[in-house]
N, C-alpha and C positions, 0 to 999 in steps of 0.2 A: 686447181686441178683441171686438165685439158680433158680429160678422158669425157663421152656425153654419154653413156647406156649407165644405165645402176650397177650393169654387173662390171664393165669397164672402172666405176666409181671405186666400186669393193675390191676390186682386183688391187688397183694401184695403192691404194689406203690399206688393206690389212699384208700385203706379201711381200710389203720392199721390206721387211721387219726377218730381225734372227729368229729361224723359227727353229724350234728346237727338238720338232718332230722328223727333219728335214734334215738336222745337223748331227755328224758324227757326235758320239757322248761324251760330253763335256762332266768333269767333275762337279758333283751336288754340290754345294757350297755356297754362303753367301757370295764370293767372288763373280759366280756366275748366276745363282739365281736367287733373285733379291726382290722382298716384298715391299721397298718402300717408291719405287716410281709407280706401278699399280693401286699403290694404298696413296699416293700423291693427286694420279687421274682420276679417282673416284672421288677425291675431295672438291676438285675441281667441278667434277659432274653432279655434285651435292649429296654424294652417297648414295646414290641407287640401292646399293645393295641393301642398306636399312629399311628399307619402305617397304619388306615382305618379310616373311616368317623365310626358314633355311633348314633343310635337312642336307648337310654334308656326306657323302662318300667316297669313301677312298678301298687303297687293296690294290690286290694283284689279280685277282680272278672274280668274276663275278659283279664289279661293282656298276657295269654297264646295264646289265641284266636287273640287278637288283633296282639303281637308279630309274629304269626305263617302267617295271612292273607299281614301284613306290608312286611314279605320276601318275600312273594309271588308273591306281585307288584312290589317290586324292581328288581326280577329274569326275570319277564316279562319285566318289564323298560330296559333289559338289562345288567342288572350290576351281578357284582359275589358278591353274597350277602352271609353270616354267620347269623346263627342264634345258641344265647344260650339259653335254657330253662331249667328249671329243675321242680319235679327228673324225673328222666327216668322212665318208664313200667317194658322194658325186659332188655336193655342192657345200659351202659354208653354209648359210642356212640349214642344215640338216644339226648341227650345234646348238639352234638355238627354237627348240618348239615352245609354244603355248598352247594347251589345251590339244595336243597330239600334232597341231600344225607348226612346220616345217617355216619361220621368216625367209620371203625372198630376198631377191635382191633389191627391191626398191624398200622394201622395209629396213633394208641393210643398209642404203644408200641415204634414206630419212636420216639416219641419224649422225650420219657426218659432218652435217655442220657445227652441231654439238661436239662432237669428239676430237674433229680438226685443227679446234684453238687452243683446246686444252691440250690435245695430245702434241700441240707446238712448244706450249707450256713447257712442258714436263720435257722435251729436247733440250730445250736451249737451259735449265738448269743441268740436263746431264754434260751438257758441256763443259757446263761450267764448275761443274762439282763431279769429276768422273769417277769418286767413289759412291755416289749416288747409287748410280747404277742406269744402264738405259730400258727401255721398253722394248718388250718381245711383242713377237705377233700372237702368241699366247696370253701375252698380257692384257693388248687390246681388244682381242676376242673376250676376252671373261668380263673387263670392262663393257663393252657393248653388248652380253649379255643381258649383265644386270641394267643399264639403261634402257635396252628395249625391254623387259621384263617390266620395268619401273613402268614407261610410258602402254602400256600393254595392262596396266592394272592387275599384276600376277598380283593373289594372295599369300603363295608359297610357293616355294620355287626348290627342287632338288639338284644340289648340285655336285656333278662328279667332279671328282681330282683329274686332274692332267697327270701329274707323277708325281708320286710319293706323295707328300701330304706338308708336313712342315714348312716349307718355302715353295710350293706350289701357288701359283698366282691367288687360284680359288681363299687361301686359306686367310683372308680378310674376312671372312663373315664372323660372325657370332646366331649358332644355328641354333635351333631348338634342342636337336640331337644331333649327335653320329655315327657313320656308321661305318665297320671296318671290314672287309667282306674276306675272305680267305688270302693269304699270301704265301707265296713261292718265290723263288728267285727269280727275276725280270728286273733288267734295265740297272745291273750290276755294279754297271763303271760306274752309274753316276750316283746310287744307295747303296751299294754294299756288297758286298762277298757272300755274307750269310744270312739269311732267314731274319733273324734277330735285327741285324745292321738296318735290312731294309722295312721289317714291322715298326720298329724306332720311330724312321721317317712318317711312316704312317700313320702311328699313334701321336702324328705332332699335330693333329686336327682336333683331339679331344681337347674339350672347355672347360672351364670351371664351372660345375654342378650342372653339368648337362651333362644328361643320359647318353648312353654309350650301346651301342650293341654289336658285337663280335661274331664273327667266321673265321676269328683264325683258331688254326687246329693244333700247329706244334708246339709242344708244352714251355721249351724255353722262349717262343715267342708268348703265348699265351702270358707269360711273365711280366715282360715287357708291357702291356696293355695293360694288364693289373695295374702295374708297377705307377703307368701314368696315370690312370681314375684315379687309383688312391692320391695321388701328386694331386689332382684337380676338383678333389672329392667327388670325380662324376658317377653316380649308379653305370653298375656296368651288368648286361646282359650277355651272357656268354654260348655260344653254341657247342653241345652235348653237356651241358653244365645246367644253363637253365634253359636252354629250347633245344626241342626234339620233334623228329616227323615221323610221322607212320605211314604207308603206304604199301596196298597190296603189288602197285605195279610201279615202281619205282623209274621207270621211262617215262611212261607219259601218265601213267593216272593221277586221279587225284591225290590228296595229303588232307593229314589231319596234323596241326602241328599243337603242340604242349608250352607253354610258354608257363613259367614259375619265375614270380618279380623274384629279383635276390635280395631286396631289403625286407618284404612283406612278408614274403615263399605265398604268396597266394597264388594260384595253378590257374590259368586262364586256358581254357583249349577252344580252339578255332571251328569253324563250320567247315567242313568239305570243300578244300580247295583245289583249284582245278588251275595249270595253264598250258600253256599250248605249245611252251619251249619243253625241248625232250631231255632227258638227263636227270638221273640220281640230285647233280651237282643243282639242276634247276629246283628243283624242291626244299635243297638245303636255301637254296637265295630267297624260296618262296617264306621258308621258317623265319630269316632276318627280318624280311618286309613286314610278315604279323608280327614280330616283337615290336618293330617303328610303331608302327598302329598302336599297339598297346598305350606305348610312352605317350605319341600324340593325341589319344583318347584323354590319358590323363594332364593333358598340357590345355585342354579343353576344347580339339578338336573333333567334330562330329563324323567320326567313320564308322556307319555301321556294318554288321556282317556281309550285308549284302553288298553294299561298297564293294569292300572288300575282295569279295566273288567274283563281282560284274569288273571290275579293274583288273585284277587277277587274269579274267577268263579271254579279255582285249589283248593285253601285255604282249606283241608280238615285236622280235628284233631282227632286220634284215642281217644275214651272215653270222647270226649267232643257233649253230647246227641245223639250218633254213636247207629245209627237206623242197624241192625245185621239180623233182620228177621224182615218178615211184616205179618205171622199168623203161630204162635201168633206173634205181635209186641214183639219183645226183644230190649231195649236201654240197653247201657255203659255210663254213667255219671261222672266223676272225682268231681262230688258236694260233698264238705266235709265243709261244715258252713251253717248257717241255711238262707244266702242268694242265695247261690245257689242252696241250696234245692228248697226251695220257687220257683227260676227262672223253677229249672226242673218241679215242680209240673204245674204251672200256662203252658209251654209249654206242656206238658203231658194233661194237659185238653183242649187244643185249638188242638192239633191232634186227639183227640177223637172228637169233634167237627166235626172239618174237614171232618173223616172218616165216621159219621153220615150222613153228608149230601152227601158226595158221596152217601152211601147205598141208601139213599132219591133218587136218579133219578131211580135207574132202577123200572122200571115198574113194577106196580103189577102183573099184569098177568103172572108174572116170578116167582114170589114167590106162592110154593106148597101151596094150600089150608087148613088150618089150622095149619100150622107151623109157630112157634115162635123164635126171634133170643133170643137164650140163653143169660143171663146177663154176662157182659165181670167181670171178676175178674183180681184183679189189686194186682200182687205180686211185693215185692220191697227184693232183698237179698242185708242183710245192713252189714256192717262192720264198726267199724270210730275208730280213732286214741282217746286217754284218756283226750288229752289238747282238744279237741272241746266240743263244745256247743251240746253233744248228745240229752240232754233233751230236747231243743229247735226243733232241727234239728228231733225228731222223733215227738213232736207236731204236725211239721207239715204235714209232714209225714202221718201220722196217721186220718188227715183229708180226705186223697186219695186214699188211699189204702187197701185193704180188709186181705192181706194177709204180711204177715212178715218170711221171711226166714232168720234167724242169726245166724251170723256164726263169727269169727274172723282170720284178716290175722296176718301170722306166718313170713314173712321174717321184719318186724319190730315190737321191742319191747314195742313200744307205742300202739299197739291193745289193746283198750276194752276188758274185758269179756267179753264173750256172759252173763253172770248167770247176772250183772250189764245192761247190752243191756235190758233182759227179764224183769228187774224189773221196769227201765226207761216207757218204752213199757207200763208196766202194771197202771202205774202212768199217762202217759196221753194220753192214749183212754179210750172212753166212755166206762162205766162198762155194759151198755142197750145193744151196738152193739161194743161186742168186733170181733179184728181180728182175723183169724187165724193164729196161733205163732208155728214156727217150728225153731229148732235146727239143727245147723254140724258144727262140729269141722273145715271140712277143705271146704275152700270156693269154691273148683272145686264141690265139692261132693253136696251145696248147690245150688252151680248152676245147676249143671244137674238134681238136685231135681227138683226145678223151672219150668224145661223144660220140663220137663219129665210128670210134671202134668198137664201143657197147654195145652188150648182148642185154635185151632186156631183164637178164637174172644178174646181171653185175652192178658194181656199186665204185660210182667217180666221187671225189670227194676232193674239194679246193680247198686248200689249210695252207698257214705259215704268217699271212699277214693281210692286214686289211687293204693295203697297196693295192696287194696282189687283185683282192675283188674288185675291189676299185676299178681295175684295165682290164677285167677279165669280158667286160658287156655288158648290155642294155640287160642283164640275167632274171630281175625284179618278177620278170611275168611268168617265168620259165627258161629252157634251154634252146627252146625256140628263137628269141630276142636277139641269141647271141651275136656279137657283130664282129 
């Protein structure tokens, strides 16, 4: 390799690879996504992944959040935990923490000598065996996970799915437990048409006689999950079945969640849990996380309550409804399917709520005599990758929101047109009360549109894909950064 910086190193070694986050959707399928050159590199690399305990995640919604909150408790419990996620924002290293920290590039760059020969290895049989199958750049990220994980002394490591579950790179571990967090339709071409099709995929994570715990909700998927515990005999925890939450303020308060084993029915309820992501939906992810705990308590790991709280109360995710300013209200959203849309609108309405009635106590006599609070205008600067459900996802959309800033991102191929965005757009809002529709080419320049036009009673909100945040600025500190 000619390249001399770490990050020059990383660049050239993991991106000449198909990456498939990058690539039009190709059909699921062993043809295309195959676990034996991955389960080959890790032979080679002496199986990293075996030298830590595993909590797997998969799903369509939630399993970011859930994966990110579950390291959080273990960090607190104690332990030297890993955590794999994908894609990354700004940098690769953001894929691959230990202990809440982010590997650089020179930590990334360490371990290429190791991965270099074997990953030459594993070429030159794909050559020569082309039903083998070759190596994605997804492959060798999950690989260099678990290696830097291994040489890092993780004791446990959570790791999310890439996509779907059954021939996802990740799905070489043998974990303690699983976990399968809500599913909707997303990422169609390559799992399915319906619900079912693609819980299937997901449910191809579950082990034999490891515990299972569930978020998904629709009853013929819910089937499907059964359908596989019973196939693998794994204890399965089901959400509104054996775990449930209670909370007086379902945004952002706390939770008390209920968990009842399904083989015992012995009723286990949680201490006062708190976090700091906002959403109904975040509470339910918080209820899956106490079920894990549970299992892991009984697998003979030490999480106590407090853990538990103190983990919980950390658990923060950049872009996942990441509140930036409060007047105007600016959120970052990573909602890219017409279920997480949905999730962000319905919390997006229960914070204006909120904010309502806060205004509601202060006193009349406060407010200047014949002054009006102006009406709040509700901008959303959208971007979304070509394989999603746009039309859906701006439906609903377009029930909420008065105004539309589009734009499209540029570091993946898979960007929409904006001219395609404008005409969706135009097809479903109402012709009586249309929105106001604005163009830019590049999505920093749509953002600082956004801002630039805010009244501090309005509310901007970036959704559609993580791309999108990705180019939208230096956003991390505030709206201030933007660049």
């Amino acid at each position: 390799m000619s390249a001399s910086t770490p990050e020059q190193l990383v660049q050239s070694f993991f991106y000449g690879r198909l990456n498939y986050e990058k690539q039009l959707p190709l059909a699921y399928g062993q043809h295309h996504y195959r676990l034996k050159p991955v389960t080959a590199l890790l032979e080679l690399l002496g199986n990293p992944h075996r030298s830590m305990a595993v909590v797997h995640v998969a799903g369509t919604k939630g399993k970011g959040s859930v994966s990110t909150m579950l390291h959080h408790v273990l960090r607190s419990g104690g332990y030297r935990c890993g955590l794999y996620t994908s894609p990354h924002i700004h940098q690769l290293g953001e894929r691959f923490l230990v202990d809440g920290r982010a590997a650089d590039a020179t930590q990334l760059a360490d371990l290429l000598p190791v991965l270099d020969p074997a990953v030459a290895e594993i070429d030159d049989r794909s050559l020569r065996e082309p039903e083998f199958g070759s190596l994605t750049f997804f492959d060798l990220c999950t690989a260099a996970a678990f290696l830097y994980f291994y040489r890092q002394t993780v004791q446990i490591a959570v790791i999310e799915v890439g996509m779907g579950g059954r021939l996802d790179s990740t799905n070489v571990v043998d974990p303690l437990l699983s976990i399968i967090t809500n599913v909707s339709l997303d990422h169609t071409q390559q799992l399915g048409n319906t619900v079912v099709e693609i819980v299937r995929e997901k449910a191809g994570i579950i082990k034999p006689q490891r515990p299972v715990v569930s978020g998904v909700r629709q009853p013929e998927a819910r089937e499907v999950v059964e359908e596989q515990a019973r196939k693998h005999r794994a204890p399965l925890a089901q959400f509104d079945k054996h775990l449930t939450w209670t909370s007086e303020d379902p945004l952002a308060g706390p939770c008390v969640v209920c968990f009842e084993d399904p083989e015992t029915h012995q009723v286990i309820v949680s201490p006062t849990l708190q976090t700091p992501l906002l959403g109904p939906h975040q509470r339910d992810n918080v209820a899956l996380v106490f079920a894990a705990t549970v299992y892991l308590r009984c697998a003979g790991w030490e999480l106590s309550d407090s853990a538990i709280q103190s983990g919980l109360a950390v658990a923060q995710i950049p872009g996942r409804l990441q509140v930036i300013s409060s007047a105007p209200r600016v959120v970052l959203d990573v909602a890219h399917n017409p279920a997480s849309i949905s999730a962000l609108v319905e919390t997006l309405r229960m914070m204006e709520v909120a904010a309502q009635r806060a205004t509601s106590t202060v006193a009349a006599s406060e407010t200047p005599l014949g002054s009006t609070t102006p009406p709040i205008c509700r901008t959303l600067v959208f971007a979304v990758s070509r394989d999603k459900d746009a039309v859906e996802m701006l439906r609903i959309a377009a029930a909420y929101f008065d105004r539309f800033v589009l734009t499209r991102f540029h570091n993946n191929p898979r960007a929409l047109e904006i001219s395609q965005l404008r005409e969706i757009l135009s097809q479903v809002t109402d012709p009586l009360r249309p929105p106001v529709v604005e163009v830019f080419d590049r999505p920093s320049e749509a953002f600082r549109h956004a801002l630039n036009d805010a009244r501090p009673t309005d509310v901007v909100v970036v959704a559609g894909s993580l791309f999108l945040l990705a180019e939208i600025g230096s956003w991390s500190n505030g709206p201030s950064d933007v660049e």
